[in-house]
C-alpha positions as CSV (number, residue, x, y, z in Angstrom):
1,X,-17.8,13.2,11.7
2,X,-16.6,13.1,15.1
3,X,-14.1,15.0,14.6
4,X,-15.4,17.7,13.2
5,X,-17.9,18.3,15.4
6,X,-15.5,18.1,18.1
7,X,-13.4,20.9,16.3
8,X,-16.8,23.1,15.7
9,X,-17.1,22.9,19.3
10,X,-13.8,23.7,20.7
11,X,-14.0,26.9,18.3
12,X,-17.6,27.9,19.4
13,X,-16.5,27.3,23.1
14,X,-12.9,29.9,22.2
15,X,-10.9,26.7,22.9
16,X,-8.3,27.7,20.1
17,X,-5.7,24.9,21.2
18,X,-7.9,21.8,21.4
19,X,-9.8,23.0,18.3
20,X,-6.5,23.5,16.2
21,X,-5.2,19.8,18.0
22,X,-8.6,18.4,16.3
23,X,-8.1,20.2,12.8
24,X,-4.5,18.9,12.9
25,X,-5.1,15.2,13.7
26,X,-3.3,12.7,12.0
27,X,-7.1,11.0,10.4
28,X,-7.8,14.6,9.0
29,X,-6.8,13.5,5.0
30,X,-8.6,13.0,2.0
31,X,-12.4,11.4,2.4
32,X,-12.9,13.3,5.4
33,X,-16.1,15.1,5.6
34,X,-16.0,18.7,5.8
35,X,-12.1,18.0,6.0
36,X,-10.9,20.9,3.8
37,X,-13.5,23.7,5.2
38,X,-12.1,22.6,9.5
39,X,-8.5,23.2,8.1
40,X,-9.5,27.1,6.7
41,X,-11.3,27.5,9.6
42,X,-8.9,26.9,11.9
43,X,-6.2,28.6,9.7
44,X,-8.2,32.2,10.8
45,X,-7.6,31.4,14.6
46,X,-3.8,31.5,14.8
47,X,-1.5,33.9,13.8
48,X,-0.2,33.4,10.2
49,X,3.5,33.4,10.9
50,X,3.0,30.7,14.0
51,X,4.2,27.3,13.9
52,X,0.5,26.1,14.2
53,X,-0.5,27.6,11.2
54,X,2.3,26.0,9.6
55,X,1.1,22.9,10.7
56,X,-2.3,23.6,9.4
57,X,-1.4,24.4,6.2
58,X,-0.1,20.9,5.8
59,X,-3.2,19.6,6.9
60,X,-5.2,22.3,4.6
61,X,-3.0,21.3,1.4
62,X,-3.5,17.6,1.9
63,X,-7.4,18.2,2.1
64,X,-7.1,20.4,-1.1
65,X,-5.3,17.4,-3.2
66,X,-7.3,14.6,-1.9
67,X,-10.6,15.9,-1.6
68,X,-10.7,18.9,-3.7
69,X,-8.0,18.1,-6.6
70,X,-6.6,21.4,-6.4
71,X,-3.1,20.6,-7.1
72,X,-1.9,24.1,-7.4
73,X,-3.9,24.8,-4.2
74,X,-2.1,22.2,-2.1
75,X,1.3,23.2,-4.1
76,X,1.1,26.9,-2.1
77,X,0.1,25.6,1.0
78,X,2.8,23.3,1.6
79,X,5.2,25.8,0.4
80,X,3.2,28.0,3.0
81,X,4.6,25.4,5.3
82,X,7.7,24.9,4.8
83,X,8.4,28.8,4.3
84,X,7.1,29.2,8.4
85,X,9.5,26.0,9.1
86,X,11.9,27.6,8.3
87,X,11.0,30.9,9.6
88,X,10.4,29.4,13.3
89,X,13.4,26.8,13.1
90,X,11.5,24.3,12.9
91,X,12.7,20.7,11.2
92,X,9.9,18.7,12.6
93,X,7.4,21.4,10.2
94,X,9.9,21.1,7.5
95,X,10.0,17.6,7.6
96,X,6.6,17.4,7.3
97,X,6.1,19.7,4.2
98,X,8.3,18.3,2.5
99,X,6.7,14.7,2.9
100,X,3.5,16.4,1.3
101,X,5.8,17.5,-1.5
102,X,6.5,13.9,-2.1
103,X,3.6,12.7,-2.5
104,X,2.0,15.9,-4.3
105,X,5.4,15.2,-6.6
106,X,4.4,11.1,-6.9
107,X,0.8,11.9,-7.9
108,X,1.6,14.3,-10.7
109,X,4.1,11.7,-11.7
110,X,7.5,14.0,-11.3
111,X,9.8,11.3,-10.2
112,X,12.5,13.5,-9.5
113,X,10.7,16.1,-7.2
114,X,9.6,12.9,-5.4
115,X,12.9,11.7,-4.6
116,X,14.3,15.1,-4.0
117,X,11.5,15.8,-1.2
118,X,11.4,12.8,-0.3
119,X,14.9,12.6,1.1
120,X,14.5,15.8,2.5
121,X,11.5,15.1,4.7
122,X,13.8,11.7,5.9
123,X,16.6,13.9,6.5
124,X,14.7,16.5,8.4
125,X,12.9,14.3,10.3
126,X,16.1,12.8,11.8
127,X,16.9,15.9,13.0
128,X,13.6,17.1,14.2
129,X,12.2,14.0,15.4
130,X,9.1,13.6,13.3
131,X,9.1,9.6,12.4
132,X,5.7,10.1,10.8
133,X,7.0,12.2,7.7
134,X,10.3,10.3,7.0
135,X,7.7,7.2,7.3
136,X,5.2,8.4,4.9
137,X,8.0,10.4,2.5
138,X,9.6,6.8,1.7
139,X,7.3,5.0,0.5
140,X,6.1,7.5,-2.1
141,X,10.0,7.7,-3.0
142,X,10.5,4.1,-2.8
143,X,7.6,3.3,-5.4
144,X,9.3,6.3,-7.8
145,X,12.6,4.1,-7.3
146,X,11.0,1.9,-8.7
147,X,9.2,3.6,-11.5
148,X,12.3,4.5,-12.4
149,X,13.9,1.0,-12.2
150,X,15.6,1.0,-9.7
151,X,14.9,-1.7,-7.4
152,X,18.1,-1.7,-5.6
153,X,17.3,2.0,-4.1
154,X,14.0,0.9,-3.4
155,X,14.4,-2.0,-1.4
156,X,16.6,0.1,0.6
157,X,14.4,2.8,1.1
158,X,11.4,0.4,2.2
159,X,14.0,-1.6,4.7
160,X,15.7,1.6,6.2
161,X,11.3,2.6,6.7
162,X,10.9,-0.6,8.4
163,X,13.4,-0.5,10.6
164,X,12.1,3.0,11.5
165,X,8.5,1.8,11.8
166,X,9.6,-0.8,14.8
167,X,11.7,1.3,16.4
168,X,9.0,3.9,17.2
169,X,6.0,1.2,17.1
170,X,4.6,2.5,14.2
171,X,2.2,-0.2,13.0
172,X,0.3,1.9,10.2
173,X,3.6,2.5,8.4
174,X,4.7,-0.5,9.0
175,X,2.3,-2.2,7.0
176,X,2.4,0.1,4.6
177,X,6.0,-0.4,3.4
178,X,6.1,-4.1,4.3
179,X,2.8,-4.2,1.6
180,X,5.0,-1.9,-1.1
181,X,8.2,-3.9,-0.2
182,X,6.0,-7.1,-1.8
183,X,5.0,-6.0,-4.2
184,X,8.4,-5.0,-5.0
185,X,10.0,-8.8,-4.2
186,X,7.0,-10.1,-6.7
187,X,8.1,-7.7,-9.8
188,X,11.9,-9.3,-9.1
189,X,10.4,-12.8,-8.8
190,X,12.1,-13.0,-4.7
191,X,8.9,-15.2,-3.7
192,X,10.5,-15.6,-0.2
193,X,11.1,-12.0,0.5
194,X,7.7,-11.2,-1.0
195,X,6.3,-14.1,1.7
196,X,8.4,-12.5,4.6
197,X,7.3,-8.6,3.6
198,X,3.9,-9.9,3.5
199,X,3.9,-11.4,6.6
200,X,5.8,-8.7,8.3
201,X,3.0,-6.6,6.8
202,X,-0.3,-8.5,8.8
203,X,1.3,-9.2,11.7
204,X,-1.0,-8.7,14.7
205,X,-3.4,-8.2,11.7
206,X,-6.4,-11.0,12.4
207,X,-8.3,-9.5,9.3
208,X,-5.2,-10.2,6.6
209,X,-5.8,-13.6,7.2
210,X,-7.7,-14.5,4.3
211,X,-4.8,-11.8,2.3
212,X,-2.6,-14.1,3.8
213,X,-4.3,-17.1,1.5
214,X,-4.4,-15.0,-1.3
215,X,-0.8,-14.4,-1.3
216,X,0.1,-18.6,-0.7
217,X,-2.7,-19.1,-3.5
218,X,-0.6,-17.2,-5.6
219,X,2.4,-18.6,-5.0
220,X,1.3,-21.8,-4.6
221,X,0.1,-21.9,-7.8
222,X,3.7,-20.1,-9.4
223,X,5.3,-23.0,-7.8
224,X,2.8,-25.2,-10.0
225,X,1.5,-26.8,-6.2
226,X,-2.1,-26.4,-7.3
227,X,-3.5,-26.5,-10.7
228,X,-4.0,-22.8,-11.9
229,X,-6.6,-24.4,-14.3
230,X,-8.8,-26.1,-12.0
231,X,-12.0,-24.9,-10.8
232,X,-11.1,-24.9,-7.7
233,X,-8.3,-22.3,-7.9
234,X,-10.6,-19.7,-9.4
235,X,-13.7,-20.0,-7.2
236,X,-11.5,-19.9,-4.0
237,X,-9.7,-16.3,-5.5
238,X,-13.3,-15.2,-6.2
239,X,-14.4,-16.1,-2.6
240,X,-12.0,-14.3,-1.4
241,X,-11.8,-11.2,-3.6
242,X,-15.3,-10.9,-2.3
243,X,-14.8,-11.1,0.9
244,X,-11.7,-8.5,0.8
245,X,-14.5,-5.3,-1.0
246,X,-17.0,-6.5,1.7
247,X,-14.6,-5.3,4.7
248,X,-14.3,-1.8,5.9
249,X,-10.9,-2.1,6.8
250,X,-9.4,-4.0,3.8
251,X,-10.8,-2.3,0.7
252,X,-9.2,0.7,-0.8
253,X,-5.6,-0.2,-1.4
254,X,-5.3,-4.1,-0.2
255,X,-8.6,-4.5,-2.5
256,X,-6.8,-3.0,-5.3
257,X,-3.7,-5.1,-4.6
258,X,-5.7,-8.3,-4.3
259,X,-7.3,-7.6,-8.0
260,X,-3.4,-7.2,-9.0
261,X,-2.6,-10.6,-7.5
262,X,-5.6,-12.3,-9.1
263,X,-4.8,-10.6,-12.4
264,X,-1.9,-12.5,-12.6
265,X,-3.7,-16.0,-11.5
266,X,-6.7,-14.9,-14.1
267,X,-4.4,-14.7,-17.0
268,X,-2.8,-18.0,-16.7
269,X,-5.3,-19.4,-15.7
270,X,-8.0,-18.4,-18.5
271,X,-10.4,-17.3,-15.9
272,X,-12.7,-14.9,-18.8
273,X,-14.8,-14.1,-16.1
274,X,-12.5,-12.9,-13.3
275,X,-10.5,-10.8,-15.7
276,X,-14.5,-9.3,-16.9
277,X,-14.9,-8.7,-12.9
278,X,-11.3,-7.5,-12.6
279,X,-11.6,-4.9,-15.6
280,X,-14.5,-3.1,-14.3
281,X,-13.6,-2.9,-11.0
282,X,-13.9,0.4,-10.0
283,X,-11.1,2.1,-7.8
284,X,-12.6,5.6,-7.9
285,X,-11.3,6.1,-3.9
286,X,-8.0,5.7,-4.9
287,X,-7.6,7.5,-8.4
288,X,-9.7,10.2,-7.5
289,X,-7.5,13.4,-8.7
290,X,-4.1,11.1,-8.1
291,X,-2.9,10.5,-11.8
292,X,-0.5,8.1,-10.4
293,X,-3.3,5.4,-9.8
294,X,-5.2,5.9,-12.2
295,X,-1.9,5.1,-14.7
296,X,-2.0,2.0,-12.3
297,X,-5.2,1.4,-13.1
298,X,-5.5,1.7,-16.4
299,X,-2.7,-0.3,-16.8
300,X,-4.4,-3.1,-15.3
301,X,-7.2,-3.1,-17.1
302,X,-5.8,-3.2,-20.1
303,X,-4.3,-6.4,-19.6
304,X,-7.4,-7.5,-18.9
305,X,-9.0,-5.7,-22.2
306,X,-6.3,-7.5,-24.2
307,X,-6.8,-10.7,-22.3
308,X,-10.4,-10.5,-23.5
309,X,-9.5,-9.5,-27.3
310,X,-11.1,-6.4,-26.7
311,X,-9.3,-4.6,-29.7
312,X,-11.3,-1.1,-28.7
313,X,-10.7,-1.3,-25.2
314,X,-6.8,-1.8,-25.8
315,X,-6.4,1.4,-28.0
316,X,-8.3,3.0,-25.1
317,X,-5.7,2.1,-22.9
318,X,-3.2,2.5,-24.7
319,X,-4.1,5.6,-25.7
320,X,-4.5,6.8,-21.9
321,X,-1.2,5.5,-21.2
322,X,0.8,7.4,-24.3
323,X,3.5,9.8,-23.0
324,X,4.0,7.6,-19.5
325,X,7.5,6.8,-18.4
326,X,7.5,4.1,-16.5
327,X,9.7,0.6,-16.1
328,X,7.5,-1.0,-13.5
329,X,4.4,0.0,-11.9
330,X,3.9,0.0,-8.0
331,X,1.1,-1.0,-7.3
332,X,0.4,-3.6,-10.6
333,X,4.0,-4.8,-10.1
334,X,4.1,-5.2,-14.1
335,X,6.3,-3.8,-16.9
336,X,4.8,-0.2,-18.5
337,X,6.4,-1.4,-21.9
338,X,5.0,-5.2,-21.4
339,X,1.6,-3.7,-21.0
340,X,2.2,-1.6,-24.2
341,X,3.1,-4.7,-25.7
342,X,0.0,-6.5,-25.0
343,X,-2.2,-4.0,-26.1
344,X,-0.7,-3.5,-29.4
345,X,-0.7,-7.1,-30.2
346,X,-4.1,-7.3,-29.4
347,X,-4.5,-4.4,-31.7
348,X,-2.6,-6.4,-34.3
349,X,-0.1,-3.4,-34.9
350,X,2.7,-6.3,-34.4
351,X,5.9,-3.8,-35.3
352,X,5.2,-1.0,-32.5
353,X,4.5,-4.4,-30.2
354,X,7.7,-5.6,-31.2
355,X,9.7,-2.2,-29.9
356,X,7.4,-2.0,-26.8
357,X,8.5,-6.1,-26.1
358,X,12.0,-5.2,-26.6
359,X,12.1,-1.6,-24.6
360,X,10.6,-4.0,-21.5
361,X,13.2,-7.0,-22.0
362,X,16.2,-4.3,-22.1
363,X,14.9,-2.2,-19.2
364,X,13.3,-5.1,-16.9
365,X,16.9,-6.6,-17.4
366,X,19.1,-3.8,-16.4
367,X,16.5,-3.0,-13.0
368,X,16.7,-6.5,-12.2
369,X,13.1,-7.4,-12.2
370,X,13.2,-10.7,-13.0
371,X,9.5,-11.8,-12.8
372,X,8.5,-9.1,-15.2
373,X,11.4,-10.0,-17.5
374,X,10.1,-13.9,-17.9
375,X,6.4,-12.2,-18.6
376,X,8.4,-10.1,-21.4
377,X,10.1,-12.9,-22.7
378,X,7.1,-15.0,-22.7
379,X,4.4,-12.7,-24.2
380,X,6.9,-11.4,-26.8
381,X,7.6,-14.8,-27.9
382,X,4.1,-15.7,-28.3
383,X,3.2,-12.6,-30.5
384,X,6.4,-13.7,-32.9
385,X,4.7,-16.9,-33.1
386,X,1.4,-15.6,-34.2
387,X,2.8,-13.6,-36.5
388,X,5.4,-16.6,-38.1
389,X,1.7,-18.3,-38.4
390,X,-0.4,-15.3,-39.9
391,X,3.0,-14.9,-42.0
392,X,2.6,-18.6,-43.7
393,X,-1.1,-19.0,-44.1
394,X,-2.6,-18.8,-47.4
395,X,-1.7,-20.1,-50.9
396,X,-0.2,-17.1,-52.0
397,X,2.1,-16.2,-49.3
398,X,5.2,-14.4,-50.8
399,X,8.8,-14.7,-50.5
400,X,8.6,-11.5,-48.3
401,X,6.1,-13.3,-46.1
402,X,8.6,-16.4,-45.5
403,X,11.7,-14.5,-44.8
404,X,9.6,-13.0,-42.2
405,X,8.2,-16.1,-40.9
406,X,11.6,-17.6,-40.4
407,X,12.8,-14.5,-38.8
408,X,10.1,-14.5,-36.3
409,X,10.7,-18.5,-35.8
410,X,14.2,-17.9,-35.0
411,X,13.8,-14.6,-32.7
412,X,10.6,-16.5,-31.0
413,X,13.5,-20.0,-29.9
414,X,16.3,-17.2,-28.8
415,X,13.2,-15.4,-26.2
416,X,12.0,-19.1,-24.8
417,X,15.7,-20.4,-24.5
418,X,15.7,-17.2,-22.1
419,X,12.6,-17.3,-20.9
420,X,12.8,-21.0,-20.0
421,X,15.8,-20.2,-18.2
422,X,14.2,-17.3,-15.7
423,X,10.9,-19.1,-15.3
424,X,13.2,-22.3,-13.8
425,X,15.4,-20.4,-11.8
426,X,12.3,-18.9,-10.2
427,X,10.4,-21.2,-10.3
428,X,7.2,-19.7,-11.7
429,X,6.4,-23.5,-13.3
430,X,3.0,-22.4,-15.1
431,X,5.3,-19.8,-17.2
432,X,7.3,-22.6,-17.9
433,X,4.6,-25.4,-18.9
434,X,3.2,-22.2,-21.3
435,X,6.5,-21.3,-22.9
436,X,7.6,-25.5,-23.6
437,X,3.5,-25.8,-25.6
438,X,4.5,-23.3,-27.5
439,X,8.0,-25.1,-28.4
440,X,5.9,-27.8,-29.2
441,X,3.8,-25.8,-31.8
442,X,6.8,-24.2,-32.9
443,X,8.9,-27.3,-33.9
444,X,6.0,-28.8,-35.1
């Protein structure tokens, strides 16, 4: 609000340079009130072909995506942008549109224009000395990198952002990519990079202290130090889940993050009603018009829908998430094809869970995401077993019905022998202590 009074001022008063310096602050994104009408103000009080009003229209097409929706809107005034960069020789403007790009590119889920504009905006911003756009450009590539798989070109991306972020004191970013570089070490199962991206990411940061517990709750309780069953555990996460949406400055993205953390505790810890207060949470800041979260989203609440049994909720879900390519998610950290999975076993369509279980294994496998590869191995072993045992029930089982229970036996031993293997190199000992019950039933 104070800024745009401040900008409604400077143009009453004919100050044209402070009022475009307010309608091009850095704080003038999506949310801001009255954000999108100060940028088409100010658009009118510079000439069109001036490097100002190339600057504007970045601001102008970020207010039209985030506040407005209007993709195509936001498309043509980046494009606007990057046509008077290059008119005026600027690579600092250019830089900057193309950033934008990214992330217009990430949020309509084209991988490939978010990669190509992403390196683009860090390349021009070498060269034109705008840290703030390579900054922002990588970590929207970085997260595609690893939509796509590829955790290798990911981890670089986020590093190469950190050292940036340092170098020019750039706390904001910083955090940003030392949060997405976690999230990233937690889908391979590298606890100790996870810890050290986390803590790289609330340093000077009093508030992320209670994050900070989260964070050695969770692994902690991986590492089978505390008792993912007990009480305890679960009313300390809901403690501080709560106090995470109560603060201003930790909701939104870190809240989100926190319910993805506890998603993972809720599950093995049989915590019905955290996953309830996970699955309703409502994130409407963040998937507001950006498809990308919202895939997030739904993703994560239909683990928890299939967590619950909730055999309507799952083919929602699934539904929602039909025509997605994805290996893993950034901001859940988990497998597209796991979740799939999940949902259709829940759904008790056992074959198309099958061929979701074995798309994950294969493509969690060749990215290297290790921790998502045990959950694969793990959940696709169980639904084997349920079926082996809905396969041999009854008096009038057939012969068809045995060959496939013996089948499923065998398959389900060859998943734990792997999974047992992953979950002890990483030590994620509650994964373990599931899979060996299971044995149990099994050879019983």
């Amino acid at each position: 609000d104070d800024l745009s009074w401040a900008y409604w001022i400077y143009a009453g008063q004919g100050s044209i340079t402070d009022a475009v310096r307010m309608a091009t602050n850095s704080i003038v994104l999506g949310g801001i009130a009255g954000a999108t009408e100060i940028t088409r103000e100010a658009l009118d009080l510079v000439p069109g072909d001036s490097v100002e009003a190339g600057w504007l229209w970045t601001r102008h097409g970020t207010c039209l995506m985030d506040n407005e929706g209007d993709f195509p809107g936001a498309d043509e005034a980046f494009l606007k942008a990057e046509a008077i960069a290059q008119s005026v020789g600027s690579k600092a403007l250019e830089a900057r549109a193309n950033a934008h790009m990214c992330q217009i590119a990430f949020h309509r889920l084209d991988s490939a224009a978010a990669i190509h504009h992403g390196e683009l905006a860090w390349t021009f911003a070498q060269e034109g000395g705008d840290p703030p756009s390579a900054l922002r450009s990588q970590n929207f590539a970085a997260s595609e990198y690893l939509h796509k798989g590829q955790l290798g070109q990911a981890f670089e991306l986020i590093d190469r952002n950190l050292a940036l972020a340092e170098s020019v004191g750039d706390a904001l970013w910083r955090s940003s990519s030392s949060w997405i570089g976690a999230g990233m070490a937690i889908c391979a199962g590298d606890w100790e990079r996870a810890r050290a991206y986390f803590f790289d990411h609330s340093a000077g940061r009093p508030e992320m202290a209670e994050v900070g517990v989260l964070y050695e709750l969770l692994f902690d309780s991986l590492a089978g130090r505390r008792n993912i069953k007990g009480p305890d555990v679960e009313v300390e996460f809901l403690r501080i889940r709560r106090g995470i949406q109560d603060s201003t400055s930790l909701r939104g993205l870190i809240g989100w993050w926190a319910d993805s953390l506890g998603q993972v505790l809720a599950f093995l810890g049989g915590w019905t009603g955290t996953l309830k207060e996970i699955a309703v949470a409502e994130h409407s800041v963040l998937t507001r018009h950006h498809r990308s979260w919202e895939v997030s989203a739904d993703m994560m609440r239909g683990v928890s829908a299939a967590a619950l049994n909730n055999r309507v909720e799952c083919d929602v879900f699934y539904q929602r998430l039909s025509g997605i390519n994805r290996v893993v998610d950034a901001v859940s950290t988990m497998s597209l094809e796991r979740v799939r999975g999940q949902l259709k076993t829940t759904m008790g369509e056992t074959d198309a869970a099958e061929q979701h279980f074995q798309n994950a294994i294969e493509q969690t496998r060749k990215a290297g995401a290790r921790g998502e590869l045990a959950w694969s191995l793990m959940l696709y072993s169980e639904m084997l077993l349920d079926r082996a045992t809905e396969s041999a029930g009854g008096e009038g089982a057939s012969r068809a019905s045995a060959q496939v229970e013996i089948g499923d036996r065998a398959k389900a031993a060859k998943l734990q022998d792997e999974a047992l293997i992953v979950t002890g190199e990483l030590g994620m000992q509650p994964l373990t202590e599931r899979i060996l019950a299971r044995r149990e039933i099994l050879r019983a």
